[in-house]
Rosetta silent file (secondary structure, phi, psi, omega in degrees, C-alpha in Angstrom):
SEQUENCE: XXXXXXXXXXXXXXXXXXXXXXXXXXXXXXXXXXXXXXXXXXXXXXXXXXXXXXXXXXXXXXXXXXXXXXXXXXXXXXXX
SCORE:     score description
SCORE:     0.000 S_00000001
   1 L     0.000  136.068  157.620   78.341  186.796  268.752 S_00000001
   2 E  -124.423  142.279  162.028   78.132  186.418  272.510 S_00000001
   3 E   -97.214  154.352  167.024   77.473  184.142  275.491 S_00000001
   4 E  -128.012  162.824  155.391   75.476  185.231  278.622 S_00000001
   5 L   -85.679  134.506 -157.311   74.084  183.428  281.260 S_00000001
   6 L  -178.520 -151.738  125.904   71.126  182.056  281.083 S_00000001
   7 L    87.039 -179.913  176.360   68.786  179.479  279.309 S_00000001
   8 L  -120.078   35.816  151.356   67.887  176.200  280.978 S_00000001
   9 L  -104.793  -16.665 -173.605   71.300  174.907  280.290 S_00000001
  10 L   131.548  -39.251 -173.896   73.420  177.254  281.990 S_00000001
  11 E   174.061  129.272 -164.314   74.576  180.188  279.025 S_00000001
  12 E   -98.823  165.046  106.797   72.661  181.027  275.947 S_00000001
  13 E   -31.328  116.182  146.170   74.200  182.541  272.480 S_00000001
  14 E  -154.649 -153.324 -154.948   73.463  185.392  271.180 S_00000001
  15 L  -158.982  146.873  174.008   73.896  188.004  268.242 S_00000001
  16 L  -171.854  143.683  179.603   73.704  191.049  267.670 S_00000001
  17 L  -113.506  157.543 -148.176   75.425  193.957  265.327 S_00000001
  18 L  -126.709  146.640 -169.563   77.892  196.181  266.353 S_00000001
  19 L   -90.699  -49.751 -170.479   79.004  199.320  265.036 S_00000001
  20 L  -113.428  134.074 -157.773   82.432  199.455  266.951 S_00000001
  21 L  -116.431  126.440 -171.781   84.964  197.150  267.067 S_00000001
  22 L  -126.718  135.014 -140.379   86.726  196.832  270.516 S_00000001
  23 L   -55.208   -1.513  177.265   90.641  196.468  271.071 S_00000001
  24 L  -110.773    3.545  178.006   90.149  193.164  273.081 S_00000001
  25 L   -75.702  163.813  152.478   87.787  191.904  270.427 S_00000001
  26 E   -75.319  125.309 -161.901   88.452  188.891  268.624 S_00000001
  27 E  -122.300  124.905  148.085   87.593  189.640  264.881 S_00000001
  28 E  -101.462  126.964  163.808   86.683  186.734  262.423 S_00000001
  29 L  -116.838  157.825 -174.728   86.257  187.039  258.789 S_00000001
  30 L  -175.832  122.791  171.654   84.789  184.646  256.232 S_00000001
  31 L    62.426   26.631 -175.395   82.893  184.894  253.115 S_00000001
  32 L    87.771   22.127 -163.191   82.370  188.725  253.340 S_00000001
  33 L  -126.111   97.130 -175.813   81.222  188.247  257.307 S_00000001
  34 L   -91.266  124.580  163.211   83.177  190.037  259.927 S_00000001
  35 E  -124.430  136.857 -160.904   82.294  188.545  263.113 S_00000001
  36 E  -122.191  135.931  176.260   83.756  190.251  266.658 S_00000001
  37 E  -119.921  149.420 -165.364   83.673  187.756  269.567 S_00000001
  38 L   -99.048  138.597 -172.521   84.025  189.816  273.136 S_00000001
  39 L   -59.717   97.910   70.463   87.447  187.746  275.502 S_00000001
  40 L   -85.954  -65.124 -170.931   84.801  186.592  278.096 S_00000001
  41 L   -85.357   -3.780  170.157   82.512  184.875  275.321 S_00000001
  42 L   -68.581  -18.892 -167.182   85.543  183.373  272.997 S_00000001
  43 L   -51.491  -59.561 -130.378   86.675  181.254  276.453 S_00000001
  44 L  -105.395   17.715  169.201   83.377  179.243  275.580 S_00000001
  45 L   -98.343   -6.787 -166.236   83.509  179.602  271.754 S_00000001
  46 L   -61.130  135.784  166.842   87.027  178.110  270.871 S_00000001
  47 L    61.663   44.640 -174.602   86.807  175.865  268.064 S_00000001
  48 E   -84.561  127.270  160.845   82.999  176.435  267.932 S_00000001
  49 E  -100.726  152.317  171.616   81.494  176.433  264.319 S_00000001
  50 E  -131.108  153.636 -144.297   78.450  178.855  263.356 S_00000001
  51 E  -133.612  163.259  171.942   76.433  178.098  260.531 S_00000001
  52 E  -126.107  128.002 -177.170   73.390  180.079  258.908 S_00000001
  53 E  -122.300 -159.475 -125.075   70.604  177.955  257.852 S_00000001
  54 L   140.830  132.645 -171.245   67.065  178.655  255.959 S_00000001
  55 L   173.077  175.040 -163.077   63.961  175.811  256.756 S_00000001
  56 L   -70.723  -19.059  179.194   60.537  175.506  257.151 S_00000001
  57 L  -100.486   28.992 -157.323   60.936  177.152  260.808 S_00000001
  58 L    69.947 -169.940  172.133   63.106  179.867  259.160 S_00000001
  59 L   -71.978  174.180  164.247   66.148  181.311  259.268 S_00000001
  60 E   173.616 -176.372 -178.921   68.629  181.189  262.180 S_00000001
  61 E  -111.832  140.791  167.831   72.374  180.581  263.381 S_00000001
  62 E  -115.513  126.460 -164.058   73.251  177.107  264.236 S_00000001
  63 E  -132.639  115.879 -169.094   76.149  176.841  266.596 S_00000001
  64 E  -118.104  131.707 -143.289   77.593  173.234  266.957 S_00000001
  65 E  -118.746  119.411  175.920   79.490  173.916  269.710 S_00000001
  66 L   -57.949  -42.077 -175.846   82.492  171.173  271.091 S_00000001
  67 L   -57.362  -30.067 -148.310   82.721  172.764  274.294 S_00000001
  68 L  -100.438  106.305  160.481   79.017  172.242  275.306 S_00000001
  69 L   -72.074  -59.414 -131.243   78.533  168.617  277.783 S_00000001
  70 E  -139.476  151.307 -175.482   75.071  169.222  277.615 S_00000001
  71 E  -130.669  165.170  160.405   72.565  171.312  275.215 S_00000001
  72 L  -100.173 -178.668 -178.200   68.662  171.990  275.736 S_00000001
  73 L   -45.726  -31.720 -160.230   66.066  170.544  273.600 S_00000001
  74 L  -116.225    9.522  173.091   65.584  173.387  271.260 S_00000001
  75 L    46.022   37.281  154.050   70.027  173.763  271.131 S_00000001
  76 L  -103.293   18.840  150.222   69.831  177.728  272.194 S_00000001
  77 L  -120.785  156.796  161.950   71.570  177.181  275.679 S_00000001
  78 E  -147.208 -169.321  152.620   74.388  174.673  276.511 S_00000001
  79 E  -142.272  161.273 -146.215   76.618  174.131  279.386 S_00000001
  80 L  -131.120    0.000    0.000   80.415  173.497  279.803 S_00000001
């Protein structure tokens, strides 16, 4: 998982898998799920939860994020 900048809040999420695991990442495990956060995007992830949901608009990651003042309408950007 990573933030970039972006979005019309100010820095979006996003996800993507990675082959290689790199010596500044932060590694999470849980339920069989290794997730590597990169020391730039954990800053705006600390005590962040991410959730996987299933719904009539499909699947996706839900990220309820403490850190976030402000979210957009559709919660894939926030801003700190």
């Amino acid at each position: 998982v990573f933030v970039t900048g972006g979005g019309c809040s100010g820095f979006q999420y996003g996800f993507t898998f990675d082959e290689i695991q790199n010596e500044d990442d932060t590694v999470m495990q849980k339920n069989g799920v290794t997730l590597l956060i990169d020391p730039m995007s954990y800053q705006y992830l600390v005590g962040a939860e991410i959730d996987y949901t299933e719904g009539l608009e499909g699947a996706q990651f839900v990220i309820k994020n403490p850190n976030a003042t402000s979210t957009c309408g559709c919660g894939s950007s926030f801003n700190v």
